[in-house]
SEMI-589802 format. One record per residue: residue in three letters; x, y, z of N, C-alpha, C in turn. Coordinates in pm, whole numbers, plus 50000, padded with zeros to 5 digits. Layout:
BEGIN
AlaXYZXYZXYZ...
% end
This chain:
BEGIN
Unk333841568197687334221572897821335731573297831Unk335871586297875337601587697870337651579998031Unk339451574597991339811566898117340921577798169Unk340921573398299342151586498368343741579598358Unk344411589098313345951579698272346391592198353Unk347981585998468348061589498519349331603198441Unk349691614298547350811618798475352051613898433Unk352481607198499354111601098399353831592098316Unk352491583898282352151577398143351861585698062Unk351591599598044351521604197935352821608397845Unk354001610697966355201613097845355661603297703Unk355971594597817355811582497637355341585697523Unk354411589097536353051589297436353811611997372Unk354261619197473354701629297423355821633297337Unk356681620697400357821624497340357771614997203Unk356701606497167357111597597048356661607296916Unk355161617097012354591624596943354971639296888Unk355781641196948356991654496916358071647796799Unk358191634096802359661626996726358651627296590Unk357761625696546356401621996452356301635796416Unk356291645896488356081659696442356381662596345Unk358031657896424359391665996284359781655496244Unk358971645996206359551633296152360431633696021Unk360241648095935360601652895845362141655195886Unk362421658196007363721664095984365041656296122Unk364261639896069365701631196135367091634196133Unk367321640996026368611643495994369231655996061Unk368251667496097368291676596184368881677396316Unk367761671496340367761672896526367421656996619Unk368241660796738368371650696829367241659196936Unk366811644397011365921646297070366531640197194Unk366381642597308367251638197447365591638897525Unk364751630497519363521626297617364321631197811Unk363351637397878364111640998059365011639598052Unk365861653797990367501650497993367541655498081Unk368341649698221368741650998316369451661598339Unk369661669698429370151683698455370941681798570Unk371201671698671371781672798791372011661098827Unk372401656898945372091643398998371121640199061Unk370961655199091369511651699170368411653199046Unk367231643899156365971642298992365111653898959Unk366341661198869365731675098821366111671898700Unk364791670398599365111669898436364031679298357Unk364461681098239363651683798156363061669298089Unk361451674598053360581668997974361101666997852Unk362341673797766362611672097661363691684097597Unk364571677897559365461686697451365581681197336Unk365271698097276365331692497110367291700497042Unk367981690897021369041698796981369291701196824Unk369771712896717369581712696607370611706496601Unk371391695796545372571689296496373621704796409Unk372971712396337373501721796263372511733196315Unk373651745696322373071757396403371831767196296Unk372381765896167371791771196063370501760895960Unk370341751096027369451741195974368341747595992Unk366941748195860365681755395868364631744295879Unk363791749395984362541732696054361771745495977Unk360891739495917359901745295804358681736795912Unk358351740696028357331734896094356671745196211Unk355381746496187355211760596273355891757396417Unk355271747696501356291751296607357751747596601Unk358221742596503359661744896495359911760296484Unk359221769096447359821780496399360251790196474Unk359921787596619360841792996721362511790796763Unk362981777596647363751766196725365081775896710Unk366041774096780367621778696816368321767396834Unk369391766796851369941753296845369671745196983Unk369011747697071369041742297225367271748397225Unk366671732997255365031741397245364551730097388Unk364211738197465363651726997607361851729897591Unk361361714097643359911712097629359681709697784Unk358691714997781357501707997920356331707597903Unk355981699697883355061687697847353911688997978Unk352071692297974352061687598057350641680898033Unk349991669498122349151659898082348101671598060Unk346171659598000345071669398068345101668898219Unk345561664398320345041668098433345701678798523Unk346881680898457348161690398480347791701698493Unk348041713098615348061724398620349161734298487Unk349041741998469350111755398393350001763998462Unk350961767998557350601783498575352081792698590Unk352061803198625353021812998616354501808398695Unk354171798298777355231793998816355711781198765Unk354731769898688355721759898627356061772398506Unk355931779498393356221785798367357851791598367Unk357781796998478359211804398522360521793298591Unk359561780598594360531764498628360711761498514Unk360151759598399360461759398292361601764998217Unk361011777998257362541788698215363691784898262Unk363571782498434364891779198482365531766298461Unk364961757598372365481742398304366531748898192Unk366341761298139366991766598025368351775598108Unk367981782498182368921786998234370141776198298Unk369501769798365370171758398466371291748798320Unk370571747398247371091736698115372081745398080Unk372221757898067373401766698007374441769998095Unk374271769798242374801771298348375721755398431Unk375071748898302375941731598369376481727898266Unk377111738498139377661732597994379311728398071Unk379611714598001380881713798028382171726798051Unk382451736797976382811747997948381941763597932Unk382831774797922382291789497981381541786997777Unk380261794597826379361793997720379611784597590Unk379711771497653379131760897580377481760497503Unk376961765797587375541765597564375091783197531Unk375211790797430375061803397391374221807797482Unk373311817497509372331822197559371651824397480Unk371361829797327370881830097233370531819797147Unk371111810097186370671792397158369421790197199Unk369201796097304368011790597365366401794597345Unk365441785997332363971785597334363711771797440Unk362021781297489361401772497554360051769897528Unk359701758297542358271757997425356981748397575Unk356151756497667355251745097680354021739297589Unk353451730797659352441718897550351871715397677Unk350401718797610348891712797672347731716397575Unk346811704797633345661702097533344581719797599Unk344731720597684343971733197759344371739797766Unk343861756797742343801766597772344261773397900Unk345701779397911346051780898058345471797298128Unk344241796598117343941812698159344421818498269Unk344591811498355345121816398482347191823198422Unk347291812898372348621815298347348691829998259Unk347831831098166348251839398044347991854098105Unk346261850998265346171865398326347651868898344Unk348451860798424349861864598534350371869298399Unk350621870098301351921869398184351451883298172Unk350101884198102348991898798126349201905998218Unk349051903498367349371912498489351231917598510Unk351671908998469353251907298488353791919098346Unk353181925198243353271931798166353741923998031Unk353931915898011353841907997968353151905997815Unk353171899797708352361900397580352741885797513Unk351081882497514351231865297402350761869597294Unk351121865397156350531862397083350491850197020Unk348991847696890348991840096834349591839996741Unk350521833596706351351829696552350501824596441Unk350641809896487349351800396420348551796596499Unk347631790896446346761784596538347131775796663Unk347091777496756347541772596890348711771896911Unk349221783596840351141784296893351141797996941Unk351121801097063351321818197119352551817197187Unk353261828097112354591833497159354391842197244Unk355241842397357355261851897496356221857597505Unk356481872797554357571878297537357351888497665Unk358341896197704358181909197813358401904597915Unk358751892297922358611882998075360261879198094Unk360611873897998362321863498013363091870997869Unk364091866597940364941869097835364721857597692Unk364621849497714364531834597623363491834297569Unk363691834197408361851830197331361611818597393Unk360261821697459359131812797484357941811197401Unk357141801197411355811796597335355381787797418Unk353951787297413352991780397451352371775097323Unk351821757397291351471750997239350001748497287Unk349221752097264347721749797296346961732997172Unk347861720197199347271710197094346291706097051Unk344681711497115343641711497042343081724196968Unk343471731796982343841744196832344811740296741Unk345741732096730346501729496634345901728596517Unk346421728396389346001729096303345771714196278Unk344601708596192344451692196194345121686596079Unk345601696495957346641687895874347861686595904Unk348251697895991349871695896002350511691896084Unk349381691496227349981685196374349141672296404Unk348261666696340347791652796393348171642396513Unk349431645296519350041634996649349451643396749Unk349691651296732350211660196903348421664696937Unk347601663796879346391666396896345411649796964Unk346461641696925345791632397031346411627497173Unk346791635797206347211638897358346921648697454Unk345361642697466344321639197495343391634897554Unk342491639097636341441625297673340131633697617Unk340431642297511338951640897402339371645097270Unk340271633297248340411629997104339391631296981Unk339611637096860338471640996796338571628496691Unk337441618696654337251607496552338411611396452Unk338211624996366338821630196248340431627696291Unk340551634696373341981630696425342281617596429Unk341811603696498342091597796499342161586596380Unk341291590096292341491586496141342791591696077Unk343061604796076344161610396031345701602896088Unk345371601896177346671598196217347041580096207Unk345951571296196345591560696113346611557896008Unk345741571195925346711567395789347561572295770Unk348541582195860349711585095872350691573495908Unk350011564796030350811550696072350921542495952Unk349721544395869350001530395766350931534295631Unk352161542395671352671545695588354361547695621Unk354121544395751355301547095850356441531595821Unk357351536595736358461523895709359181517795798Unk359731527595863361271527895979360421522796101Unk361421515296172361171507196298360671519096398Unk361841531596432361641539696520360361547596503Unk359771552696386358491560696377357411549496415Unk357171539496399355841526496432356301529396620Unk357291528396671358001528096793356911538796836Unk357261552296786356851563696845355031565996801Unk354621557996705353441559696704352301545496789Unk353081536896860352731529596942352711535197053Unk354021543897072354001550997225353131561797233Unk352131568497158351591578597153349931568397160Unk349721557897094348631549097075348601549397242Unk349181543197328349661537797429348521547197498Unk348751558797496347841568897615346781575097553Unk347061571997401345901582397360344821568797362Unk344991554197350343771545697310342871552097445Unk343391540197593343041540297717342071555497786Unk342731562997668341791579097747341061584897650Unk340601574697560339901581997458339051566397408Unk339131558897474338301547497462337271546997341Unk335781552097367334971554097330335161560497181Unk336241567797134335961578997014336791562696949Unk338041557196990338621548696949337861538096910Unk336871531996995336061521596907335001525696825Unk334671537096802333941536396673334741543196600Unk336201543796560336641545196474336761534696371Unk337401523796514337981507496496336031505996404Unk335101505196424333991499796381333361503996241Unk333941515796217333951524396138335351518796008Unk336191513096048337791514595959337891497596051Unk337151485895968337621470295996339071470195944Unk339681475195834341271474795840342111486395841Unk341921487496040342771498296057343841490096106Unk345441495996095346331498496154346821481996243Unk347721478196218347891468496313348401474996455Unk348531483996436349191496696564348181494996640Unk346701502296642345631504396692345281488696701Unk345361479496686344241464196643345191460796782Unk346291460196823346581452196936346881460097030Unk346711474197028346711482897140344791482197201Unk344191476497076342241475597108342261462897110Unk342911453997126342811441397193341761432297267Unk342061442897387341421439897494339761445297473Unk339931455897462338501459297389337771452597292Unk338541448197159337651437997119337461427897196Unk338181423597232337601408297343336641408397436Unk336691420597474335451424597597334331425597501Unk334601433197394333361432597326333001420097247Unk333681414097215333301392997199332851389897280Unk333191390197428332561382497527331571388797565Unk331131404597526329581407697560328721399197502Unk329041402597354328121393897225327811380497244Unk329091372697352328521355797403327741357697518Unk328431367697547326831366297702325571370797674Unk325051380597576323771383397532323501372597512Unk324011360597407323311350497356323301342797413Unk323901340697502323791326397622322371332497685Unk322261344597785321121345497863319991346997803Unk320051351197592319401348797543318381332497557Unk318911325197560319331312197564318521307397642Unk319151311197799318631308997907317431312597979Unk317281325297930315471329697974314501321497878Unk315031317997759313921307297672313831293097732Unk314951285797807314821276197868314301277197960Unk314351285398055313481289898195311971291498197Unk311501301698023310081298097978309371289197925Unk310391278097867309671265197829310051256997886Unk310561255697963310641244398078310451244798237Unk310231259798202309521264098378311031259798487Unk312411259598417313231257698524314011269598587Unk314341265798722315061281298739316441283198694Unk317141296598735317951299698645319111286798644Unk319621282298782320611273698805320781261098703Unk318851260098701318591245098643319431245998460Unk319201259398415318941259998253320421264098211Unk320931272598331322691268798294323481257498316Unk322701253798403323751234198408323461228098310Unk322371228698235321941219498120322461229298036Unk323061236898007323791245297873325301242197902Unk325861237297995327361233998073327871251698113Unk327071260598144327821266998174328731270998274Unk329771270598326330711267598390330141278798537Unk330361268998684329551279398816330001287598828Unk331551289998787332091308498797331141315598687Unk330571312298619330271323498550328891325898559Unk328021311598622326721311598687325941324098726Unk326891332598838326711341198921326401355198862Unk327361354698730327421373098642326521370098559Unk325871358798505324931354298394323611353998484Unk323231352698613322341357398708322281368098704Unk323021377098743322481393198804322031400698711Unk322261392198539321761400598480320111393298405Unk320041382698444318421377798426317301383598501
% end
């Protein structure tokens, strides 16, 4: 059973999972998580900057990238439509329009890339009605054009491809098992402090909303990940303390049938403590 995580807990979990993407190309590009645009609280979801203007990201959705690339990010419960869209755009415009100096920020620098696990049909009619044309590149990367001046793309992360984008496909609340194996053994290989960082912050939203696919992975893989083992914590423990309460009321309905006592009588003679009297009742 997926759990509902709200929208600003999922960025964490986006931006560690975008840093994991291009984990290949640290040396590249800086990543600025809601870089702030104003004083007032108007930010972007994310800038990706190339450190070098001529540097090549050999990564399908890198392959839009210019040296100035803005993200918006949005959860599963998040609308897309023609107008975050064109707010989007104006994070790119606005960012080139607040460069310290007169075209600091090229105009030709710029791409804008959104990201969601769903299908924005409503959005893609308006892009369609607006004259407008998406296509598919790769699998769940459609480039949009006829609309803005600025290459845009849309990231569709459960079409992603499952060898090459694994992070970004569990952001999520119907995480696929395979995925979450994959990306398993991507963590158990992860050296550097900051990548475990970013694959904790991505654990973070993808465990809680994908519950269910997560413990029978964990049941499936006894030595997974110390990443996943204390982010499922709590879950194993709940599931320890089911396994003691089956066997206690186990316990207790056999004392109740061979000694004809009622329930109160057969938990005081087991010491079981009166707070817990009451939840070990409702279910006899």
């Amino acid at each position: 059973m997926a759990g509902k995580i709200e929208r600003d807990h999922w960025h964490p979990g986006f931006l560690g999972a975008m840093e994991l993407e291009f984990i290949d190309y640290k040396d590249e590009l800086v990543f600025d998580g809601e870089h702030q645009l104003s004083k007032e609280p108007l930010k972007m979801d994310l800038l990706i900057i190339k450190k070098k203007k001529d540097a090549v990201i050999a990564n399908q959705i890198g392959a839009i990238f210019r040296q100035y690339n803005i993200f918006e990010f949005k959860s599963p419960r998040d609308s897309l439509t023609i107008d975050d869209y064109i707010k989007t755009v104006g994070y790119a415009y606005l960012y080139k329009g607040l460069g310290k100096h007169v075209d600091e920020v090229p105009f030709s620098e710029l791409t804008v890339t959104l990201v969601r696990d769903v299908l924005p049909e409503g959005l893609f009619k308006s892009i369609d009605a607006e004259g407008g044309a998406i296509r598919e590149i790769y699998p769940g990367i459609y480039h949009i054009s006829g609309i803005v001046g600025i290459p845009t793309q849309f990231v569709l992360t459960s079409r992603l491809d499952k060898k090459h984008h694994t992070t970004l496909r569990l952001l999520t609340e119907n995480a696929k098992e395979e995925d979450i194996e994959n990306f398993l053994f991507l963590t158990n290989k992860f050296i550097d402090l900051s990548d475990r960082r970013n694959a904790d912050a991505l654990l973070s939203v993808s465990v809680p909303a994908n519950r269910e696919a997560f413990e029978n992975v964990r049941r499936r893989n006894p030595a997974m990940s110390d990443g996943l083992r204390e982010f499922m914590k709590d879950i194993i423990e709940e599931e320890n303390q089911k396994a003691i309460d089956t066997t206690l009321i186990a316990v207790v309905k056999n004392l109740m049938k061979k000694y004809g006592w009622d329930a109160n009588t057969a938990m005081e003679s087991m010491g079981i403590p009166a707070s817990d009297q009451i939840r070990y009742a409702a279910r006899l």
